[in-house]
C-alpha positions in Angstrom: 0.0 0.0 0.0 2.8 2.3 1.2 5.8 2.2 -0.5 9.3 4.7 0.2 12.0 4.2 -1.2 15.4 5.8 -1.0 13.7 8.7 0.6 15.9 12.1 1.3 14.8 15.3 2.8 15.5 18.1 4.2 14.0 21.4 6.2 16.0 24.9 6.1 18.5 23.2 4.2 19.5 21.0 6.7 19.1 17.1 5.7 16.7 15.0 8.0 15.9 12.1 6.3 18.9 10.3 4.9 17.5 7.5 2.7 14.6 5.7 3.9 13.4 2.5 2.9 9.5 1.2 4.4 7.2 -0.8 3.2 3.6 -0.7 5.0 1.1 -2.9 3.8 -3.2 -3.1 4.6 -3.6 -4.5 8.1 -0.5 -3.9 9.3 0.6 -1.4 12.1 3.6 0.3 11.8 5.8 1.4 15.1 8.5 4.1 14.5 10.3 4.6 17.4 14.0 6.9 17.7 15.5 9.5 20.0 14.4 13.3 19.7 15.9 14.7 16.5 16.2 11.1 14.5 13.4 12.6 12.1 10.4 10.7 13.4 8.2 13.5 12.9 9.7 14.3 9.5 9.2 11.2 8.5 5.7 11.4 8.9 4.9 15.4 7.3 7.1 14.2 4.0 4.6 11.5 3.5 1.8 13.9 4.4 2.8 16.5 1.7 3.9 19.2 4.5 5.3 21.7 2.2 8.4 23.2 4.3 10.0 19.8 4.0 11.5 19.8 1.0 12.2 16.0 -0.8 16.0 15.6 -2.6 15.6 12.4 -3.7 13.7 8.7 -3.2 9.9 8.4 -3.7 6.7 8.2 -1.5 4.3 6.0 -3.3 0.6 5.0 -1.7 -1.1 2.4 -4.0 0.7 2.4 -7.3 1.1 6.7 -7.5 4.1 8.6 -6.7 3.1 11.4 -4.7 5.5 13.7 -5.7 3.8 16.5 -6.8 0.5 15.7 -4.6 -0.6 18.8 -2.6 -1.0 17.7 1.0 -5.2 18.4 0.4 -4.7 16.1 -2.2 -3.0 13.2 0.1 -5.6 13.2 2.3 -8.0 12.9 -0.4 -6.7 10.0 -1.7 -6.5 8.2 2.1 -3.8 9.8 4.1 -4.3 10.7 7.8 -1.8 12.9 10.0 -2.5 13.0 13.7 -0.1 16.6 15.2 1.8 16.2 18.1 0.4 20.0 18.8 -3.1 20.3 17.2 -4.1 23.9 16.3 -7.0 25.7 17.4 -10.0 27.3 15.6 -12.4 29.4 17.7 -15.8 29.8 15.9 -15.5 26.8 14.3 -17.6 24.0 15.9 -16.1 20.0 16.0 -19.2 19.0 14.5 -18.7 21.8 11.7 -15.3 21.2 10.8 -16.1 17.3 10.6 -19.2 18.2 8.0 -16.9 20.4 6.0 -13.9 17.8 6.3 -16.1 15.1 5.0 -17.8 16.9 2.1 -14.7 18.2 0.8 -13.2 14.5 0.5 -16.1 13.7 -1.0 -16.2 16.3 -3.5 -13.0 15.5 -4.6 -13.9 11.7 -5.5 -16.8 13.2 -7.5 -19.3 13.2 -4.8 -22.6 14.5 -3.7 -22.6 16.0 -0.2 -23.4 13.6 2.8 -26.8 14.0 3.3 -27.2 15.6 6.6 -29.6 12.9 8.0 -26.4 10.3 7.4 -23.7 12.7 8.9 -25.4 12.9 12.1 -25.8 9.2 12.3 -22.3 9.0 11.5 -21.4 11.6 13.8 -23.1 9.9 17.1 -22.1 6.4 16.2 -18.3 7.3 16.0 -18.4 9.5 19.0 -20.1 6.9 21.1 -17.3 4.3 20.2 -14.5 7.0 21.3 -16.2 7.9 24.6 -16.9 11.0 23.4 -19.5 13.7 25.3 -22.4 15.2 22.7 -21.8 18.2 24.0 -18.0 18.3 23.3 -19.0 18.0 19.8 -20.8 21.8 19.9 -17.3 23.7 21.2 -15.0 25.3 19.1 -12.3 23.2 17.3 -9.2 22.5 19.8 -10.1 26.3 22.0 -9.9 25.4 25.5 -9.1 21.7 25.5 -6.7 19.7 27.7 -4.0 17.8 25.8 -6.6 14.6 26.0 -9.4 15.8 24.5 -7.0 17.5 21.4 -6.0 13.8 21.3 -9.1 12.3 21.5 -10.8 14.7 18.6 -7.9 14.0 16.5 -8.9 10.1 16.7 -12.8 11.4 16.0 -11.5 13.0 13.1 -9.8 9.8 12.4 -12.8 7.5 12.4 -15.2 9.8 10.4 -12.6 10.4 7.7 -12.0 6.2 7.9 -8.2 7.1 6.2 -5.7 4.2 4.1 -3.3 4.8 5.8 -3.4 6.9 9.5 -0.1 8.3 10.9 0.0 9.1 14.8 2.3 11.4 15.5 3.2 11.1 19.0 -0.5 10.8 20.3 0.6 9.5 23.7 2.4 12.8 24.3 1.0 14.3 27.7 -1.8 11.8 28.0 -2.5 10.4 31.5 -3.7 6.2 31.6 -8.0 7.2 31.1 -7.1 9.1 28.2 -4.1 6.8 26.6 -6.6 4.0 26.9 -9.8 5.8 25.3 -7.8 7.1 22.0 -5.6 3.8 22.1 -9.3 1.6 21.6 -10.7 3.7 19.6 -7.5 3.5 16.8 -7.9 -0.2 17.6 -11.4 -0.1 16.6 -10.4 1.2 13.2 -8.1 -1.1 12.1 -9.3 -3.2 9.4 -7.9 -5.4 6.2 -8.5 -2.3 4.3 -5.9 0.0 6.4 -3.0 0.5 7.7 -2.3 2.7 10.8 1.8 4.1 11.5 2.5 4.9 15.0 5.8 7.9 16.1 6.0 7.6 19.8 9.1 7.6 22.0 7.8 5.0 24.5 7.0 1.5 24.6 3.9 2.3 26.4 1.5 3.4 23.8 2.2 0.3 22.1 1.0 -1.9 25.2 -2.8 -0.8 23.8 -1.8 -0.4 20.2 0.2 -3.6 19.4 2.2 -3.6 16.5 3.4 -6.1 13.7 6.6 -4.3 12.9 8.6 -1.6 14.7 11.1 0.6 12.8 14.1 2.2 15.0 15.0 6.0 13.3 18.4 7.0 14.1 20.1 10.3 12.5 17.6 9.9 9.7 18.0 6.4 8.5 16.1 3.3 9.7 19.1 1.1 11.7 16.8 -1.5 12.9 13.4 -3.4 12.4 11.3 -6.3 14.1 8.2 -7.3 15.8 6.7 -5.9 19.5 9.2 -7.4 21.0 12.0 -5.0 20.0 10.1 -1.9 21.7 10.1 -4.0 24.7 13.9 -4.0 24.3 14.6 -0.4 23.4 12.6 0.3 26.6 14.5 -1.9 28.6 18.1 -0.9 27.1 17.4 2.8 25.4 19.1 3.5 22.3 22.1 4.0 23.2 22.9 0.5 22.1 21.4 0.3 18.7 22.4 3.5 17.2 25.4 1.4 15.3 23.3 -1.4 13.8 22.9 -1.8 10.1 19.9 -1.2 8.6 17.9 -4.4 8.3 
């Protein structure tokens, strides 16, 4: 489904990414794990489109078609989902709103009618009652006001209406206590299907105690040194990463 190859990049003209190879295929979950500044979260806005990161060489194909010259609109479009380690807010603009708008555009750009509205709020209540989620939470403004677990939590309601290929979590665990961490951990784990694929970017083994993975990916100074299964998060929690920064890529 997911296919980079060779993959270069850089920010400010300094390189980040220094040749990445990954394969992610439907039904699989993806852990990338890697010390602050190993270009976890570059990783993850290259494939999104983000268009500060500039790419120097490799490719980022999702299902047969370079996305090259995709705008990052036109990723998500065609499947792609980024979850922000710092999601923005929008005052005036309700969750419920943004979600109707959200869904519509996709949908006009697959050639489309509108969702009638009947369907959208059926949609709407069924998703937020798997994620735990408060009607009224629904009404405030996108982001204004809310703790770091309910940021979290939207981002994984955004997540389930949008129903993405391919969903990369960008360090959701980040400030999340154990309630919260479990709530947006079932919910992604309701999600998964045959049909997608979900990456997860955390620094800590814990996340990945709710949200097992098939394959984890260590990122060291912009190259992937070593992969395996859950078991070697267990071991990077255990050990750090001290240890493996001078492993060959595998």
């Amino acid at each position: 489904m997911l296919k980079i190859n060779d993959l270069h990049a850089r920010v400010e003209d300094k390189d980040i990414l220094k040749g990445i190879n990954l394969e992610v295929n439907a039904g699989e979950v993806h852990a990338i794990m890697g010390p602050n500044g190993s270009g976890k979260s570059t990783l993850a806005s290259v494939i999104a489109g983000k268009e500060e990161f500039e790419v120097t060489q490799g490719s980022v194909v999702l299902d047969g078609e370079d996305l090259e010259d995709e705008a990052p609109e036109d990723r998500a479009h065609k499947g792609i989902f980024l979850s922000f380690q710092y999601p923005v807010e929008i005052p005036g603009v309700s969750v419920t709103n943004f979600m109707k708008t959200a869904i519509n555009e996709s949908r006009k750009a697959r050639g489309l009618e509108e969702m009638p509205a009947k369907e959208m709020l059926k949609l709407i209540r069924e998703k937020s009652e798997m994620l735990e989620i408060d009607r009224k939470f629904l009404s405030r403004s996108l982001n204004e006001g809310f703790s770091g677990g309910e940021k979290k939590r939207n981002e994984i309601f955004q997540m389930a209406m949008l129903e993405p290929r391919l969903a990369i979590l960008d360090e959701t665990d980040s400030g999340l206590d154990i309630d919260a961490l479990r709530i947006v951990a079932n919910g992604v784990n309701k999600l998964k299907s045959k049909d997608n694929a979900v990456v997860v970017i955390t620094h800590y083994q814990r996340l990945l105690e709710y949200i097992v993975p098939d394959f984890v990916h260590v990122l060291h100074n912009g190259k992937i040194v070593k992969s395996g299964g859950k078991e070697l998060a267990l071991e990077l929690e255990e050990k750090g990463y001290d240890w493996i920064k001078n492993e060959a890529v595998v």
